[in-house]
N, CA, C, O and CB atoms as a CASP TS submission, in Angstrom:
PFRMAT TS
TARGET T0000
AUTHOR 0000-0000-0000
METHOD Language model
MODEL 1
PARENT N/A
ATOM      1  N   UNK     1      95.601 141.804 112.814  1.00  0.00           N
ATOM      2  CA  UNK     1      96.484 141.305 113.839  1.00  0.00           C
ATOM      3  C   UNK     1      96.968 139.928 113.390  1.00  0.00           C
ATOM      4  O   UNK     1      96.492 139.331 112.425  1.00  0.00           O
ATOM      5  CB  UNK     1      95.771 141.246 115.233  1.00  0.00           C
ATOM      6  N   UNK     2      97.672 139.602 113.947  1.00  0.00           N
ATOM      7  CA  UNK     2      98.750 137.989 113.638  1.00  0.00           C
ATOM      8  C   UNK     2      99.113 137.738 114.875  1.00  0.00           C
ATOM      9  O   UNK     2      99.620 138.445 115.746  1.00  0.00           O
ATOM     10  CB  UNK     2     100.372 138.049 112.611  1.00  0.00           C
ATOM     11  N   UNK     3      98.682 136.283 114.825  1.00  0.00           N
ATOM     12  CA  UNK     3      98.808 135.537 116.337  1.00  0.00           C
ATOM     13  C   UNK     3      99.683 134.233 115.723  1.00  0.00           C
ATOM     14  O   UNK     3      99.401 133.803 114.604  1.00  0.00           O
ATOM     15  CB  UNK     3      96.990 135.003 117.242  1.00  0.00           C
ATOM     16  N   UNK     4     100.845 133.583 116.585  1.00  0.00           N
ATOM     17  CA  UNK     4     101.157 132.493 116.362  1.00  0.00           C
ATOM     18  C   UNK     4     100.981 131.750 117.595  1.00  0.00           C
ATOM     19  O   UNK     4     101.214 132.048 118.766  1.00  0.00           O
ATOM     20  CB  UNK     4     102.309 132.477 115.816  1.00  0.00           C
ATOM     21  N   UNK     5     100.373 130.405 116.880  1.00  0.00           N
ATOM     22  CA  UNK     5      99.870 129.338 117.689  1.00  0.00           C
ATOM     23  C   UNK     5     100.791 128.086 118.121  1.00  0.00           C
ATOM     24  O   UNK     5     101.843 128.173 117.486  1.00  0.00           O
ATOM     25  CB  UNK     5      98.764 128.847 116.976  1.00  0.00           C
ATOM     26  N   UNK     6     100.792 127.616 118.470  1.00  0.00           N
ATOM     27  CA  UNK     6     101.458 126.470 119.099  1.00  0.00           C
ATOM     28  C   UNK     6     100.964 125.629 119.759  1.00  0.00           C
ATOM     29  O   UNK     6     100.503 125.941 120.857  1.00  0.00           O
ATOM     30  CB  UNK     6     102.234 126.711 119.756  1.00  0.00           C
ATOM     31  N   UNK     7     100.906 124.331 119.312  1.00  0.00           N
ATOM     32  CA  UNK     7      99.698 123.197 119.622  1.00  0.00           C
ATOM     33  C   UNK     7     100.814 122.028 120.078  1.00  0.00           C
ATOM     34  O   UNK     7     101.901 122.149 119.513  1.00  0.00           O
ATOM     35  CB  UNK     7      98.499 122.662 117.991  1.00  0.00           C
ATOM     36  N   UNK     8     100.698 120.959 120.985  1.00  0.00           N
ATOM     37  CA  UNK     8     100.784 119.516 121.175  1.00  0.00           C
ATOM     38  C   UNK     8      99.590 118.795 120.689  1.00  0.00           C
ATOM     39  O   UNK     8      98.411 118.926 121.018  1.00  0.00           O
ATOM     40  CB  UNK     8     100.989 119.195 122.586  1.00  0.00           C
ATOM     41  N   UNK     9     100.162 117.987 119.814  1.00  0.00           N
ATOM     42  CA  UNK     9      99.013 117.041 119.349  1.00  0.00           C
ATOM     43  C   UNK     9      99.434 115.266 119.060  1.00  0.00           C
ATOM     44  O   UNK     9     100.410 114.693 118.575  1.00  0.00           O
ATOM     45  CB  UNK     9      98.455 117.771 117.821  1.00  0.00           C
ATOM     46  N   UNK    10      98.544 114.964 119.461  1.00  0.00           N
ATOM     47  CA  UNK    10      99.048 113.203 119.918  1.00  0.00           C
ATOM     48  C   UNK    10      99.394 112.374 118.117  1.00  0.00           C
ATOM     49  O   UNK    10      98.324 112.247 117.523  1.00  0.00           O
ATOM     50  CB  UNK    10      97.078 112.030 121.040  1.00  0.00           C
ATOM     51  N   UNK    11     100.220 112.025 117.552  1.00  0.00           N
ATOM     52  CA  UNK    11      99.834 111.609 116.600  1.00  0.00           C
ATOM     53  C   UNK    11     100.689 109.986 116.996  1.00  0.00           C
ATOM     54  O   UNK    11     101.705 109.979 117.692  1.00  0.00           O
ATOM     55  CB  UNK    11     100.149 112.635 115.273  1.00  0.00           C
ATOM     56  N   UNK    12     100.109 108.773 116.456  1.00  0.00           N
ATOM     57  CA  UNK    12     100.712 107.554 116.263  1.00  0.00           C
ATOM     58  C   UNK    12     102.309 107.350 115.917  1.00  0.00           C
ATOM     59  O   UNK    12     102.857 107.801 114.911  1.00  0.00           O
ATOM     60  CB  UNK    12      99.969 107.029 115.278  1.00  0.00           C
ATOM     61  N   UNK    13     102.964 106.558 116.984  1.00  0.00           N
ATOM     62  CA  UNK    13     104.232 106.200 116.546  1.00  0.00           C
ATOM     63  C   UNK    13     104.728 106.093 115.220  1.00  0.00           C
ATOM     64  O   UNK    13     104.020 105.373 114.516  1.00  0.00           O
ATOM     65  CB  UNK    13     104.436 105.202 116.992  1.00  0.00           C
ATOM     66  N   UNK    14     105.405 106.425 114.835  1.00  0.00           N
ATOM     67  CA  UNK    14     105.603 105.869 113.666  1.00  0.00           C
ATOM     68  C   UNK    14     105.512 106.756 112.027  1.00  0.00           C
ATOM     69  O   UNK    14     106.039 106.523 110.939  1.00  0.00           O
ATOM     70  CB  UNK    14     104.629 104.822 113.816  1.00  0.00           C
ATOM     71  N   UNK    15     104.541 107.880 112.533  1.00  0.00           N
ATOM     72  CA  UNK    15     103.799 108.624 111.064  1.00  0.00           C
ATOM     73  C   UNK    15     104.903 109.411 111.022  1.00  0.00           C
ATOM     74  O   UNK    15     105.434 110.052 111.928  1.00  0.00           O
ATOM     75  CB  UNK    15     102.126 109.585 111.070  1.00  0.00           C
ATOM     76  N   UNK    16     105.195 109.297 109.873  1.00  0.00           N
ATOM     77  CA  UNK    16     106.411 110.256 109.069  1.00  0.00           C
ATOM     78  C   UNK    16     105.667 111.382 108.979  1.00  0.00           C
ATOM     79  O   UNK    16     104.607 111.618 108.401  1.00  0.00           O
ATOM     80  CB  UNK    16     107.025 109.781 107.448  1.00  0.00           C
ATOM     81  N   UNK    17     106.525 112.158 109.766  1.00  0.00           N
ATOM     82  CA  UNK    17     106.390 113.574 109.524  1.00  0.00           C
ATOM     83  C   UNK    17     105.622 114.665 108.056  1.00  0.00           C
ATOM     84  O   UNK    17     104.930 115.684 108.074  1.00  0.00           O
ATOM     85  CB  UNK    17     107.786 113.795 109.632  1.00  0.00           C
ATOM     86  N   UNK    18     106.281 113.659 106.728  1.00  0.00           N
ATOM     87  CA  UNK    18     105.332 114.333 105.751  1.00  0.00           C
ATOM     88  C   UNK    18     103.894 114.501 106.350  1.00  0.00           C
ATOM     89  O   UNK    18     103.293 115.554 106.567  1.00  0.00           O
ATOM     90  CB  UNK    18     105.238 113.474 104.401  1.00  0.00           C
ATOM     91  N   UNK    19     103.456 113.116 106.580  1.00  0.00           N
ATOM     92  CA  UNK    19     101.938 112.617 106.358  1.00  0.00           C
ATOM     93  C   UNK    19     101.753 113.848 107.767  1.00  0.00           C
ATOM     94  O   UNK    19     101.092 114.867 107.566  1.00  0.00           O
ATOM     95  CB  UNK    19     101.426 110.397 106.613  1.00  0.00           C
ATOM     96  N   UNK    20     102.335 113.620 108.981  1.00  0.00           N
ATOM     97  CA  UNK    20     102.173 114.899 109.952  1.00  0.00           C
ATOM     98  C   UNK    20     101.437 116.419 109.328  1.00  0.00           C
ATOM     99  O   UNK    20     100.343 116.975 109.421  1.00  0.00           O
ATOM    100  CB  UNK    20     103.804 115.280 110.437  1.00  0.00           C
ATOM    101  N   UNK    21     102.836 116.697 108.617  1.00  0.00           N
ATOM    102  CA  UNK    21     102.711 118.146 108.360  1.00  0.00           C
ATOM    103  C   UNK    21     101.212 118.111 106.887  1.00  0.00           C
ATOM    104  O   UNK    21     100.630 119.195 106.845  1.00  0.00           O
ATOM    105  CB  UNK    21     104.699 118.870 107.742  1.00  0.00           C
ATOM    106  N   UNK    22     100.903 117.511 106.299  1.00  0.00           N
ATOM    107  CA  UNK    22     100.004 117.773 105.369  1.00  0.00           C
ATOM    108  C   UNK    22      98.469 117.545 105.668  1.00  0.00           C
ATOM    109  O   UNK    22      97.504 118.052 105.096  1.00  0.00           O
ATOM    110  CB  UNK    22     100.401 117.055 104.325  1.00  0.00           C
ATOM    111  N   UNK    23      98.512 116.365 107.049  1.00  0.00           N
ATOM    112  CA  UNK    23      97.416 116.726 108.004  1.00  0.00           C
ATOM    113  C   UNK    23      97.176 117.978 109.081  1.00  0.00           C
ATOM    114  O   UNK    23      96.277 118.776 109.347  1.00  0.00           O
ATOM    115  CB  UNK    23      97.395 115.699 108.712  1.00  0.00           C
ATOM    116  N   UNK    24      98.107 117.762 109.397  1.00  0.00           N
ATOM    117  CA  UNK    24      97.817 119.736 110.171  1.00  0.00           C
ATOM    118  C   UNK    24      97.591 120.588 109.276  1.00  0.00           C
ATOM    119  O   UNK    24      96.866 121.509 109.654  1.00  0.00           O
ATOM    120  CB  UNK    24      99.189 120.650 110.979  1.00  0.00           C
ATOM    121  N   UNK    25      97.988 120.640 108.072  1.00  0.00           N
ATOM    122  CA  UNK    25      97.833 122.095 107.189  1.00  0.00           C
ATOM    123  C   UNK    25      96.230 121.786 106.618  1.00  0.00           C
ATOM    124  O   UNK    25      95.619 122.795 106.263  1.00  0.00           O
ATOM    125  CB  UNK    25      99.254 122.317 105.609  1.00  0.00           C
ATOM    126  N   UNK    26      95.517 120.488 106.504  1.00  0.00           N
ATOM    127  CA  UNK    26      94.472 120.332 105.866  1.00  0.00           C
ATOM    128  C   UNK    26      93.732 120.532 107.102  1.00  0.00           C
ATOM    129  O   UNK    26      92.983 121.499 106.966  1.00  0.00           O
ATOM    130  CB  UNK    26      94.316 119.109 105.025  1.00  0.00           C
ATOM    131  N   UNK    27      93.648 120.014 108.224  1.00  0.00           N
ATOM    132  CA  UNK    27      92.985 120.574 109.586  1.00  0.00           C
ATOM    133  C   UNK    27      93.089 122.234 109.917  1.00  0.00           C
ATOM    134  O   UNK    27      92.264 122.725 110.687  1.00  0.00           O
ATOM    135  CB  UNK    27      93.761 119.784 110.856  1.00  0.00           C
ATOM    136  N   UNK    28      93.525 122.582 109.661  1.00  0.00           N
ATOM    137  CA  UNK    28      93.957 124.019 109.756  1.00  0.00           C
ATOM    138  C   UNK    28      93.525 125.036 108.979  1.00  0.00           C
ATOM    139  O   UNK    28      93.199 126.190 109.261  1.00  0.00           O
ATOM    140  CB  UNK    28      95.143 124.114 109.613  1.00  0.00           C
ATOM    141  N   UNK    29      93.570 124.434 107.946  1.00  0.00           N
ATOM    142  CA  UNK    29      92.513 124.731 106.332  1.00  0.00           C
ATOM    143  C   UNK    29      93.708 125.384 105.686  1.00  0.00           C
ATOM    144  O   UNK    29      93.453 126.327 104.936  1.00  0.00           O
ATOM    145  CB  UNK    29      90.764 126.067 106.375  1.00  0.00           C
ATOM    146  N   UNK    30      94.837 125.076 105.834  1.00  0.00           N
ATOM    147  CA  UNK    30      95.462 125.846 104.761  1.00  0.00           C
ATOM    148  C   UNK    30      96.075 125.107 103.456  1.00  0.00           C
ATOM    149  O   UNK    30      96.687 125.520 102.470  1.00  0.00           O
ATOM    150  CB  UNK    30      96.534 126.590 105.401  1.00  0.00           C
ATOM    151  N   UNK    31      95.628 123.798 103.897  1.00  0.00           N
ATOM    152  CA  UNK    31      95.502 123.248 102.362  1.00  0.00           C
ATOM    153  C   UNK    31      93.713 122.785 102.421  1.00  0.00           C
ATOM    154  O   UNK    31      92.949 122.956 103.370  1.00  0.00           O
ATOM    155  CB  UNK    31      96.829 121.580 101.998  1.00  0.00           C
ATOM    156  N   UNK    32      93.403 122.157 101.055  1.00  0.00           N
ATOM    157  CA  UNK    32      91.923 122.211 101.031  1.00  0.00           C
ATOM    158  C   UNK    32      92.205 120.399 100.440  1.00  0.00           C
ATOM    159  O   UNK    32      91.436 119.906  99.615  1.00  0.00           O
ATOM    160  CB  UNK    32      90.975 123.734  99.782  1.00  0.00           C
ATOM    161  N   UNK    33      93.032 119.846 100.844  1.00  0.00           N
ATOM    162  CA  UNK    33      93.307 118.423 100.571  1.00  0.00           C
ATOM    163  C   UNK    33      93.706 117.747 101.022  1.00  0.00           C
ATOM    164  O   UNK    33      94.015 118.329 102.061  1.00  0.00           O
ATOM    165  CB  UNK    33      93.728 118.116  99.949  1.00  0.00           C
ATOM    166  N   UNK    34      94.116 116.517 101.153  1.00  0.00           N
ATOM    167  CA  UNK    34      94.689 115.347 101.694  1.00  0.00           C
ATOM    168  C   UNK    34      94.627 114.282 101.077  1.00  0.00           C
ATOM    169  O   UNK    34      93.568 113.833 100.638  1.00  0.00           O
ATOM    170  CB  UNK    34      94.292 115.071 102.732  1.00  0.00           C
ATOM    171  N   UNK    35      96.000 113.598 100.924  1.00  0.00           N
ATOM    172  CA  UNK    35      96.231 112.521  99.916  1.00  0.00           C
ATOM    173  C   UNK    35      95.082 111.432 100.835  1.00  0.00           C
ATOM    174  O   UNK    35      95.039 111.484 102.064  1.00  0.00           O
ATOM    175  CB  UNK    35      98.200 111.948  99.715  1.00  0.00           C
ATOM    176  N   UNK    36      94.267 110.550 100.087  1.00  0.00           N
ATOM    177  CA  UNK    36      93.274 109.479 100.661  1.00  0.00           C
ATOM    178  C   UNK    36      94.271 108.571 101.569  1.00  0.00           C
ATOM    179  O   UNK    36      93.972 108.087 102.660  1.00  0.00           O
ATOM    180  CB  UNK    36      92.434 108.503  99.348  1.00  0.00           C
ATOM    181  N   UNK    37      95.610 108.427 100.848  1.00  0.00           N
ATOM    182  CA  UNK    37      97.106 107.518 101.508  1.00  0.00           C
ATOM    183  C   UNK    37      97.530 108.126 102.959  1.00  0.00           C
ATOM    184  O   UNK    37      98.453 107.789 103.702  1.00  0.00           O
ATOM    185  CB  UNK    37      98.728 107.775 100.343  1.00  0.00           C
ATOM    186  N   UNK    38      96.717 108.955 103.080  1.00  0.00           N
ATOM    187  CA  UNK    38      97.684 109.617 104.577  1.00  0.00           C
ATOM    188  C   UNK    38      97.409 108.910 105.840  1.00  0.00           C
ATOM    189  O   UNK    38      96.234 108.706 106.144  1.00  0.00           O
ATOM    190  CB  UNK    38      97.277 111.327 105.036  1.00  0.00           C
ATOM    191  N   UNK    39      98.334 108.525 106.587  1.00  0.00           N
ATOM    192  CA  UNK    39      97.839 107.561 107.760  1.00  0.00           C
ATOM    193  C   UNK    39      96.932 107.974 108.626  1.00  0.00           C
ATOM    194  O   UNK    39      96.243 107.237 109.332  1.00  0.00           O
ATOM    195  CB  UNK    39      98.817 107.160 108.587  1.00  0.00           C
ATOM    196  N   UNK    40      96.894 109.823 108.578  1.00  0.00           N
ATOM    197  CA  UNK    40      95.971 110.221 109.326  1.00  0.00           C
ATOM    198  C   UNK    40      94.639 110.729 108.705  1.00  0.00           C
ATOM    199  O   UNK    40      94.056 111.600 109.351  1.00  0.00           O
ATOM    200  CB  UNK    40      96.532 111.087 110.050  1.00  0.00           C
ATOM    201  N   UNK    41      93.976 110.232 107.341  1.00  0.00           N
ATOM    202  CA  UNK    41      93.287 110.762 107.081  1.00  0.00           C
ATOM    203  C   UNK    41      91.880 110.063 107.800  1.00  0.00           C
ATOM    204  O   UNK    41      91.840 108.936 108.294  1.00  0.00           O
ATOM    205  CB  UNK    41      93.539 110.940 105.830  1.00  0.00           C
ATOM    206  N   UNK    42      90.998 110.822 107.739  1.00  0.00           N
ATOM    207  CA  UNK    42      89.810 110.678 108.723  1.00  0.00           C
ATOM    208  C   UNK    42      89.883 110.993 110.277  1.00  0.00           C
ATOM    209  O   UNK    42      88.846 110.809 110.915  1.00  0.00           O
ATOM    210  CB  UNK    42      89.406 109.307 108.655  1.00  0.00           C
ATOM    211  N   UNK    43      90.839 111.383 110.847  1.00  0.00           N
ATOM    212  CA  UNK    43      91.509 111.828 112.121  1.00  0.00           C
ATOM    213  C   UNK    43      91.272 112.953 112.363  1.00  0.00           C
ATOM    214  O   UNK    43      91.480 113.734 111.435  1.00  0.00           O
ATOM    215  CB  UNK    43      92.790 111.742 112.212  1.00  0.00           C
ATOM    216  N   UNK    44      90.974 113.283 113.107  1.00  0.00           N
ATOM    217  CA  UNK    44      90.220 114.975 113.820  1.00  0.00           C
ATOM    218  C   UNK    44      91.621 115.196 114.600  1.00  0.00           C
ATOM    219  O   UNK    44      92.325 114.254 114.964  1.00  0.00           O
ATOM    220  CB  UNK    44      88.357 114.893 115.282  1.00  0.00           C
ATOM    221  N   UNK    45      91.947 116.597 114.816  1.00  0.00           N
ATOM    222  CA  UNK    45      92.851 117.090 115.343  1.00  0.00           C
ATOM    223  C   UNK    45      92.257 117.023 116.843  1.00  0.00           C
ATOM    224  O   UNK    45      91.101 117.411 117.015  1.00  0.00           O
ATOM    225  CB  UNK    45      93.234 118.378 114.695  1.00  0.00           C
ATOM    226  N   UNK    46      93.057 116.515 118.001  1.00  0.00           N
ATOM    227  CA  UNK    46      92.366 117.315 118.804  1.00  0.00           C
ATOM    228  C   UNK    46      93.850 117.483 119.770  1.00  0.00           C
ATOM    229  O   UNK    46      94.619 116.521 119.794  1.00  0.00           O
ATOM    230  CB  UNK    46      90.798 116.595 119.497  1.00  0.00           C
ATOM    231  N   UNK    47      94.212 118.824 120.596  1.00  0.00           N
ATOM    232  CA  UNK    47      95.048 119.480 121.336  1.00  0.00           C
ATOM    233  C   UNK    47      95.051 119.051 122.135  1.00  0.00           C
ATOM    234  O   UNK    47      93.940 119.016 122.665  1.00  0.00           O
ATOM    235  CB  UNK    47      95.030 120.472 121.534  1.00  0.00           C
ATOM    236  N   UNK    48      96.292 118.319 122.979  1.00  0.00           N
ATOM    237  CA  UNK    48      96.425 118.499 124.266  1.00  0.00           C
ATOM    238  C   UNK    48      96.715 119.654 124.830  1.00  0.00           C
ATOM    239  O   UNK    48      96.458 119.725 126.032  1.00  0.00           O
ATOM    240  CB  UNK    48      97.150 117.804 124.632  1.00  0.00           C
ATOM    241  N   UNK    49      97.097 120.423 124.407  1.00  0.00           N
ATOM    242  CA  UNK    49      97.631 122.086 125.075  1.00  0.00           C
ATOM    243  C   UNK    49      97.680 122.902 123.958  1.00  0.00           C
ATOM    244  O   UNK    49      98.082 122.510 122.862  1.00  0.00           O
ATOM    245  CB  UNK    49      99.308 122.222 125.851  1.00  0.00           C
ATOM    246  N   UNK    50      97.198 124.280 124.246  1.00  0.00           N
ATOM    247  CA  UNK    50      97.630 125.185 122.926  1.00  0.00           C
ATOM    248  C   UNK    50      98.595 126.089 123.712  1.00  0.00           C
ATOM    249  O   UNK    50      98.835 125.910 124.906  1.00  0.00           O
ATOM    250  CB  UNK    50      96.245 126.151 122.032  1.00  0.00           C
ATOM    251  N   UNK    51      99.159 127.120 122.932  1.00  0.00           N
ATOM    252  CA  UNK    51      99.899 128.560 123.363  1.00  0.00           C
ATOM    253  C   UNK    51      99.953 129.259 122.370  1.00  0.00           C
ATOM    254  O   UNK    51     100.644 129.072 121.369  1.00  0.00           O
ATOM    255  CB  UNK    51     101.297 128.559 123.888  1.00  0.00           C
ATOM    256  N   UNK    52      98.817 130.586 122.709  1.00  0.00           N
ATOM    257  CA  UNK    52      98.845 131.269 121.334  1.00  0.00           C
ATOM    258  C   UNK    52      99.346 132.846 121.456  1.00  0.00           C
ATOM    259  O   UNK    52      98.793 133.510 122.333  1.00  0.00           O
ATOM    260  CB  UNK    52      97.278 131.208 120.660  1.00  0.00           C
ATOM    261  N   UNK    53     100.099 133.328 120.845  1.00  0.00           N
ATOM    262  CA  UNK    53     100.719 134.555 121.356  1.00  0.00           C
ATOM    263  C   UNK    53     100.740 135.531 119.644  1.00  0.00           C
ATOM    264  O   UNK    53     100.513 135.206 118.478  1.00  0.00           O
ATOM    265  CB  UNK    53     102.575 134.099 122.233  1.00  0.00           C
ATOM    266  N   UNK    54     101.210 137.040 120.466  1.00  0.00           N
ATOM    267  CA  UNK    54     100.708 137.617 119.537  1.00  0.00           C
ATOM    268  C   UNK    54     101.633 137.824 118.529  1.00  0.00           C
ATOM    269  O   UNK    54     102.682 137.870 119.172  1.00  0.00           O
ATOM    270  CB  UNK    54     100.149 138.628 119.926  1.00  0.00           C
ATOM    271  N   UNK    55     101.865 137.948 117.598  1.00  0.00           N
ATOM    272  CA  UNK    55     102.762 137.876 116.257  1.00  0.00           C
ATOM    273  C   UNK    55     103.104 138.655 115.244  1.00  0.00           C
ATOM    274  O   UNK    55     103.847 138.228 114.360  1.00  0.00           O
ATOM    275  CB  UNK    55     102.434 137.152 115.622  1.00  0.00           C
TER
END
């Protein structure tokens, strides 16, 4: 089965979207890295709301 998810997640004014998208994919596990430079590294994901539907 395939579900797509859809999350709100709080991130700091300011973080360019790269550094965004390469922390969600390493929280997520679909990368197995993160540049040490990322503004969000050491940052735990956490959801204000999910919506997960089927796909």
């Amino acid at each position: 089965m395939r579900i797509e998810i859809t999350a709100v997640v709080e991130v700091p004014d300011g973080t360019p979207m790269d550094a965004v998208e390469e922390w969600i994919e390493f929280e997520m596990g679909s990368n197995g890295c993160m540049s040490a430079d990322n503004p969000l590294a050491g940052e735990s994901m956490a959801c204000t709301s999910v919506d997960v539907r089927e796909g």
